[in-house]
PATI-464910 format. One record per residue (C-alpha): residue number from 1; residue in one letter; x, y, z. Coordinates in steps of 0.5 Angstrom, whole numbers, plus 500, padded with zeros to 3 digits. Layout:
BEGIN
    i  aa   xx   yy   zz
  NUM   A    X    Y    Z
...
***
This chain:
BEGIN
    i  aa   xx   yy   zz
    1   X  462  531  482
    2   X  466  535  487
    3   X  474  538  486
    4   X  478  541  492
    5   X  485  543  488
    6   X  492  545  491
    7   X  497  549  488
    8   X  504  550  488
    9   X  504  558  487
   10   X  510  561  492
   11   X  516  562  490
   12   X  520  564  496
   13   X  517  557  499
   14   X  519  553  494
   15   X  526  555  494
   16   X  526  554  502
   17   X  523  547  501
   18   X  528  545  496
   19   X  534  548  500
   20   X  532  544  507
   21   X  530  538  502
   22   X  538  538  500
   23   X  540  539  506
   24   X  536  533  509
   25   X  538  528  504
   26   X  546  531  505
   27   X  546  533  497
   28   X  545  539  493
   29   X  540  539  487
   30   X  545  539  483
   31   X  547  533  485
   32   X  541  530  484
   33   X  543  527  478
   34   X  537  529  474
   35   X  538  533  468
   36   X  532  537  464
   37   X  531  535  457
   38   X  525  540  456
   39   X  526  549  456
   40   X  527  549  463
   41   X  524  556  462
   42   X  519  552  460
   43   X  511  556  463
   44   X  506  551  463
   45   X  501  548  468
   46   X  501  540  469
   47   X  496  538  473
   48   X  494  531  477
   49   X  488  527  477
   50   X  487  522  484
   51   X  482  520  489
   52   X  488  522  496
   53   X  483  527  500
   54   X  491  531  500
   55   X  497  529  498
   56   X  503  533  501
   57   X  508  527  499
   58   X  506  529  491
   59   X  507  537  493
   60   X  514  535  496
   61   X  515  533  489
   62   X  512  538  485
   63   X  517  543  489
   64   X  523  538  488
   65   X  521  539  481
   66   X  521  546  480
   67   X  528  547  482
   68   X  530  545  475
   69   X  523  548  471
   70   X  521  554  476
   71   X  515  556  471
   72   X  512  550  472
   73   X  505  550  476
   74   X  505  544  478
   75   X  498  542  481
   76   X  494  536  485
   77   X  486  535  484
   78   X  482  531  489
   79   X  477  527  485
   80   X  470  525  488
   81   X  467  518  486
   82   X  474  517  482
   83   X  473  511  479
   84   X  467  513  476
   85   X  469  519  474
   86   X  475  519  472
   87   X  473  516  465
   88   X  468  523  464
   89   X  474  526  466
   90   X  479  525  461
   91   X  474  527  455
   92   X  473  534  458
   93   X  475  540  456
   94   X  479  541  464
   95   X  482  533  463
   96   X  488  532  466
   97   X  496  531  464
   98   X  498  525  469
   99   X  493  521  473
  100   X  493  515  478
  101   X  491  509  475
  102   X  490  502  479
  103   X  491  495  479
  104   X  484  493  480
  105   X  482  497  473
  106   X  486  493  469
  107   X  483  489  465
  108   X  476  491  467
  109   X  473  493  459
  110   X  470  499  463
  111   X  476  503  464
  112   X  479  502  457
  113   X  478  509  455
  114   X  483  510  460
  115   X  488  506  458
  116   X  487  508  451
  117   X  489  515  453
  118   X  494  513  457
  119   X  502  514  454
  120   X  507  508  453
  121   X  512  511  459
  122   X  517  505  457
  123   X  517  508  449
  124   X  525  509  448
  125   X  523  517  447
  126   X  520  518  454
  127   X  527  517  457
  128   X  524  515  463
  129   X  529  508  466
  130   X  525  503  470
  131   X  531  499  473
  132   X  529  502  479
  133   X  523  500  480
  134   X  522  493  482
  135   X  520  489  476
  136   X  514  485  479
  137   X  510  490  480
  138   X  511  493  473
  139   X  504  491  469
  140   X  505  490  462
  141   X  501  489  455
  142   X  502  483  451
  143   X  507  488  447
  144   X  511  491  452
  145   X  508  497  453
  146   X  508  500  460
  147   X  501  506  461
  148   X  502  505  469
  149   X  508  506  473
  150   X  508  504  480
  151   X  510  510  485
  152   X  507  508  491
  153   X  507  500  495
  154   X  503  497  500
  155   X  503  490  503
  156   X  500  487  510
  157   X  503  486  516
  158   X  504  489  523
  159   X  505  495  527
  160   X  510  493  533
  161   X  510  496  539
  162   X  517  496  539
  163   X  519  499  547
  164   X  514  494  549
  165   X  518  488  546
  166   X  524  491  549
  167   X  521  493  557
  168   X  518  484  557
  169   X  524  482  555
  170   X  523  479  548
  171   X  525  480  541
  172   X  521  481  535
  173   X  519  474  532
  174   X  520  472  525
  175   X  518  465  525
  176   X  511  462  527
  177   X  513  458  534
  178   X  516  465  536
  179   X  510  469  535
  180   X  506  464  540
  181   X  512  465  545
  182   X  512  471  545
  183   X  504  472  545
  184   X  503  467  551
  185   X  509  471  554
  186   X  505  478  553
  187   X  498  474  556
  188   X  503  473  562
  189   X  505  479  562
  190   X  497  481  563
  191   X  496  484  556
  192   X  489  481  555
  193   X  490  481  547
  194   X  497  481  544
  195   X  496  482  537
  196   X  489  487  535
  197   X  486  490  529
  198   X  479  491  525
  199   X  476  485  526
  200   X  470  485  520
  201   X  469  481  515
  202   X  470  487  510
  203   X  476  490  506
  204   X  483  493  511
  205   X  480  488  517
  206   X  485  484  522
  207   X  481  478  519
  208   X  484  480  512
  209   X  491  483  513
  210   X  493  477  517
  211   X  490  472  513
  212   X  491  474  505
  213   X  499  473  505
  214   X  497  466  506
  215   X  492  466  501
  216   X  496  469  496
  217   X  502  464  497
  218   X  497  458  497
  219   X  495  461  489
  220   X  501  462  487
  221   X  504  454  490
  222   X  497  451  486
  223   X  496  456  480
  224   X  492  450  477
  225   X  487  451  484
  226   X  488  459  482
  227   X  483  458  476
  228   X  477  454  479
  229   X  478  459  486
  230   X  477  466  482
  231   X  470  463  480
  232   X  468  460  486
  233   X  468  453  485
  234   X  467  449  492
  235   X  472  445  491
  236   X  477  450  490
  237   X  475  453  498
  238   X  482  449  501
  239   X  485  454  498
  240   X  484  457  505
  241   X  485  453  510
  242   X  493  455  511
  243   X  490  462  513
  244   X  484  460  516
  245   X  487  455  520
  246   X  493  460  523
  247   X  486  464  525
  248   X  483  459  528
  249   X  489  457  533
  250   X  490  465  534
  251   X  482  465  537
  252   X  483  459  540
  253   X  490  461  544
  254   X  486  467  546
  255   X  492  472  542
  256   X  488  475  540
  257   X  480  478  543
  258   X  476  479  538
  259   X  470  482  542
  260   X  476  487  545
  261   X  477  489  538
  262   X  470  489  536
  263   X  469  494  542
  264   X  475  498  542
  265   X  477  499  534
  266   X  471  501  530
  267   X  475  502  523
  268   X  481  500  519
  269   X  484  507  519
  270   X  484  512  525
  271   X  481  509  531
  272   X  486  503  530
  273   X  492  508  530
  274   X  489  511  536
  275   X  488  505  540
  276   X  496  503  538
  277   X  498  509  540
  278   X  494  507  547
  279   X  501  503  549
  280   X  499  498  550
  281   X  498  494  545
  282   X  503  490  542
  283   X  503  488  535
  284   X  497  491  531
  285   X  494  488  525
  286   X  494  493  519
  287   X  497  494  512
  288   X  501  499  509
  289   X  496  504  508
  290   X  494  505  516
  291   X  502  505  517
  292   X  502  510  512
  293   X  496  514  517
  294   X  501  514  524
  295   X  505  520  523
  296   X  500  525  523
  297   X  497  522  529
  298   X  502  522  534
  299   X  501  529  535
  300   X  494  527  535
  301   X  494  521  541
  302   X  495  524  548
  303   X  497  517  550
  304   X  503  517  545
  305   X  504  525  546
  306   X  506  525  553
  307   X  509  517  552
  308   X  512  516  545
  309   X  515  509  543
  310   X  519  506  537
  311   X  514  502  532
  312   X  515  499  526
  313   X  513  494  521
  314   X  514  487  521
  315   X  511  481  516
  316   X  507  477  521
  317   X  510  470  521
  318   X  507  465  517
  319   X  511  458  518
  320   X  519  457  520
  321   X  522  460  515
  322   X  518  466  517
  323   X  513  471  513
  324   X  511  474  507
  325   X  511  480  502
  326   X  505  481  499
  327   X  507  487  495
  328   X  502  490  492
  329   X  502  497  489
  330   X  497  502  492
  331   X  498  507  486
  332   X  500  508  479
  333   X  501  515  475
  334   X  499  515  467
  335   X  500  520  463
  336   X  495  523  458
  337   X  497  522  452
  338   X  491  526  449
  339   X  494  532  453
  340   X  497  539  451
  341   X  502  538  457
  342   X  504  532  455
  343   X  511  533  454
  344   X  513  537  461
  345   X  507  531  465
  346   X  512  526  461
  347   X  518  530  464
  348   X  515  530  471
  349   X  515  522  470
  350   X  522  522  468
  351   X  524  526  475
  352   X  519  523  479
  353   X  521  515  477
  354   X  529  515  480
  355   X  530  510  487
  356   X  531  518  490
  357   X  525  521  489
  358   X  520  515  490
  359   X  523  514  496
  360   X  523  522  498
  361   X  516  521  496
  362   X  514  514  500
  363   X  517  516  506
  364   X  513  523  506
  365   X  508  520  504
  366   X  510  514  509
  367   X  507  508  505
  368   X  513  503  502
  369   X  517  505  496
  370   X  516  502  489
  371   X  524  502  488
  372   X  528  496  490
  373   X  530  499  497
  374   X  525  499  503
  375   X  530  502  508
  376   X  529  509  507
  377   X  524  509  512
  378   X  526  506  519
  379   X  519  503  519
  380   X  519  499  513
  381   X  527  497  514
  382   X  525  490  517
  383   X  522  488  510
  384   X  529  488  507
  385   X  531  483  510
  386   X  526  478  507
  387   X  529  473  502
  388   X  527  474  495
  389   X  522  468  495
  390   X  518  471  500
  391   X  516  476  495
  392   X  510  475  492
  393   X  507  481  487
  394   X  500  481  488
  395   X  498  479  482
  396   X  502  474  481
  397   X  497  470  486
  398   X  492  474  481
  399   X  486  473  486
  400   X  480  476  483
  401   X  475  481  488
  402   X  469  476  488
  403   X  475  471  491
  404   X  477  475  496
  405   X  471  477  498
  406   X  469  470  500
  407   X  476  468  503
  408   X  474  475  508
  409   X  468  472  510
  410   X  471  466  512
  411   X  476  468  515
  412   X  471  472  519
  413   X  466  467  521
  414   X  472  463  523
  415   X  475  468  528
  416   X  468  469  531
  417   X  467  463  532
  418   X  462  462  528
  419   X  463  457  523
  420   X  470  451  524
  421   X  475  451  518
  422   X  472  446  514
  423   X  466  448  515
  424   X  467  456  512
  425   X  471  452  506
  426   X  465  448  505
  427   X  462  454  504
  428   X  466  458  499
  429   X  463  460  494
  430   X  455  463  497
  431   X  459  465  503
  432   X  456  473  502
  433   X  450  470  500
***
C-alpha cells in the first residue's frame, strides 16, 4: 500500500486564501453564516482517506475551514488500491476520521465494516442540514440513517465547443432532430466528425456516456424489465434498443467516425480533452469527471493557449423533448465513527454540507455540485434548465455492474459495425463471454 499525504501547515497562506476567497464570493467569512459549535481553540488533526491522486478542491476547504478552527490540522491522504484497502484501514491504528464512500460499495457484504464504522450524519446531534443537497441522491438505510452524504456529482453528456456553434452559424441543439441538422451542417462545413470521444467497449467510453441515459430512463419507464436485465435474462436485452438504436443512425449518418476516434483518442481522460482542445472538434462525447479534468489543461494544449474558446457542457439530445440528467454521485464522505476526532470530522461535515461550500468545492474541483443549484460553474449552467422529470438519480434506474457491462458491448459492437441492433439484444447476457 502506498500513501502520498498533503497538509495544511501555513498559517500565513491560509489567511491569504480565506481572504481572497471571500473577496471572490463577494462575502466576509463572517457572513458565511456557519457558526462553530465546538472550542474554536480546539487543536486536533482531522484527516481524510480518498483514492483523488490530489485533491485541491477539499484543501480549499480545509483552509475555509480553519478561518473558524485555526488549530485545526486538516489533512488529505491518497490511498492506492482504495477499494481494498480501505477496509484494513479503518481497524489500524492510523485510521481515519472522514473517508470517502461509493454508491457501488452499497449493498456489497464486502464493504459492511465500512458502513458499520460509519456515523449517523443525519442524527439530530450531528446538526448537519441536508435540505441543500438534492434529495435523490442521499442514500438511506431502511430506518432512515444517512453514513454517506454526497459532495461531489457527475453525469454524461457533452463537451461543446461553443465558438464553433457561433463561427457556423448554428445553436446548441436541445432536442434529437436538432442534433442531426446541426451535425449534417458541420459535415458540410468540412468537419469529418461532429461528435468524438472514446470509443471502447469499456467504462468512460463515447459508446457509454452517449448511450447510458437512454438506458437508464428505459429502466426506469419498465421497472418490472429492470430485474430480469440486472441477471442477464436475453429476453431482457430490449432494454437496449433506444440507446442502441440512436448509436447505429449516429454511425450510419457519419456523425460520428469512429475509426477517427479510434485513432486520435487513445483514453477517456487526457488525450480526449487534449484532442477537444485541437479546436476543431465540435461536441465532445464525456462525462463530468473528464469536464472536471479541463481546466488544468487549457494551459497545457498549445492549440487552446494560442486559440482559447468558450465550451460548455450540455445533455446530449434524447428525443423532442430533449435530453437527460443521469445524476450520479461521484464521491461520498463517511465519518468514522470509531474516531477519537469524531467530534471536530463531524463538524468539518457540518461546515462542508451548505449550498455554498459544495458548490466552492465543486467549481474548484470542477464536477457538479451535489446541492440543488448547478450554476455556479458556468460550464455546468446549462443543465439547470432540464425540467424536473428529466432527472433520473442513478440509482433510481439501479442497473447492476455485470448489466452495464453488457449494454457497453453492445453499444460498442454496434458502433463498430459489428453486430445489427437486434442482433447485439439477441445477444445480451454472453456478450463479454
Amino acid at each position: 500500500m502506498r500513501i502520498k499525504t498533503k497538509r495544511i501547515v501555513s498559517a500565513a497562506v491560509i489567511v491569504l486564501l480565506v481572504v481572497m476567497t471571500a473577496a471572490g464570493c463577494g462575502k466576509k467569512p463572517s457572513e458565511s453564516g456557519f457558526v462553530p459549535k465546538l472550542n474554536t481553540s480546539s487543536d486536533v488533526s482531522v484527516t481524510v482517506y480518498g483514492n483523488y491522486s490530489n485533491f485541491e478542491a477539499l484543501e480549499s476547504e480545509f483552509e475555509r475551514f480553519n478561518e473558524f478552527y485555526p488549530n485545526v490540522n486538516m489533512s488529505y491522504i491518497y490511498l492506492d488500491g482504495y477499494g481494498d484497502a480501505i477496509a484494513n484501514s479503518l481497524k489500524s491504528k492510523e485510521a481515519p476520521d472522514i473517508y470517502f464512500t461509493f454508491y457501488w460499495m452499497w449493498g456489497d457484504k464486502n464493504y459492511n465494516e465500512v458502513f458499520d464504522s460509519a456515523v449517523d450524519l443525519a442524527a439530530k446531534e450531528t446538526g448537519i442540514d441536508f435540505s441543500c443537497v438534492r434529495e435523490s441522491i442521499i442514500r438511506k438505510t431502511a430506518d432512515g440513517k444517512v453514513q454517506m452524504a454526497p459532495v461531489l456529482a457527475t453525469s454524461f453528456g457533452m463537451l461543446v465547443n461553443m465558438d464553433l456553434f457561433k463561427k457556423e452559424g448554428l445553436k446548441v441543439p436541445a432536442t434529437w432532430s436538432e442534433l442531426e441538422d446541426v451535425c449534417r451542417k458541420f459535415k458540410a462545413a468540412g468537419y469529418a466528425s461532429p461528435l468524438m470521444g472514446y470509443v471502447s467497449s469499456g467504462s468512460s467510453s463515447f459508446e457509454y456516456n452517449f448511450a447510458y441515459p437512454f438506458l437508464c430512463n428505459s429502466a426506469v419507464k419498465n421497472p418490472s424489465m429492470r430485474d430480469s436485465f440486472n441477471s442477464l435474462d436475453p429476453k431482457a436485452g430490449e432494454l437496449m434498443r433506444p440507446g442502441l438504436e440512436k448509436i447505429k443512425l449516429l454511425a450510419d449518418s457519419g456523425f460520428i467516425d469512429a475509426g477517427k476516434c479510434v485513432k486520435e483518442i487513445e483514453n477517456n481522460y487526457n488525450a480526449a480533452i487534449m484532442r477537444f482542445y485541437e479546436g476543431d472538434v465540435p461536441m465532445l462525447v464525456c462525462s463530468g469527471d473528464v469536464a472536471s479534468g479541463t481546466k488544468k489543461r487549457e494551459s497545457q494544449s498549445e492549440s487552446f493557449s494560442a486559440s482559447p474558446f468558450e465550451y460548455r457542457f450540455y445533455a446530449v439530445p434524447y428525443d423532442e423533448k430533449g435530453g437527460f440528467v443521469i445524476d450520479t454521485v461521484s464521491i461520498n464522505f463517511s465519518v468514522n465513527k470509531n474516531s477519537p476526532n469524531k467530534d471536530m470530522a463531524t463538524e468539518f461535515m457540518r461546515f462542508l454540507i451548505s449550498a455554498k461550500e459544495l458548490g466552492n468545492m465543486a467549481s474548484v474541483k470542477r464536477l457538479i455540485t451535489t446541492a440543488k443549484d448547478f450554476s455556479l460553474d458556468n460550464i455546468y449552467s446549462s443543465l439547470n434548465e432540464t425540467p424536473q422529470e428529466r432527472m433520473i438519480c442513478s440509482t433510481e434506474a439501479n442497473i447492476n455492474d455485470n448489466a452495464v457491462k453488457q449494454f457497453r458491448y453492445a453499444a460498442h459492437h454496434v458502433l463498430m459495425g459489428e453486430m445489427t441492433v437486434d442482433e447485439a439484444i439477441a445477444a445480451f447476457g454472453s456478450l463479454t463471454k
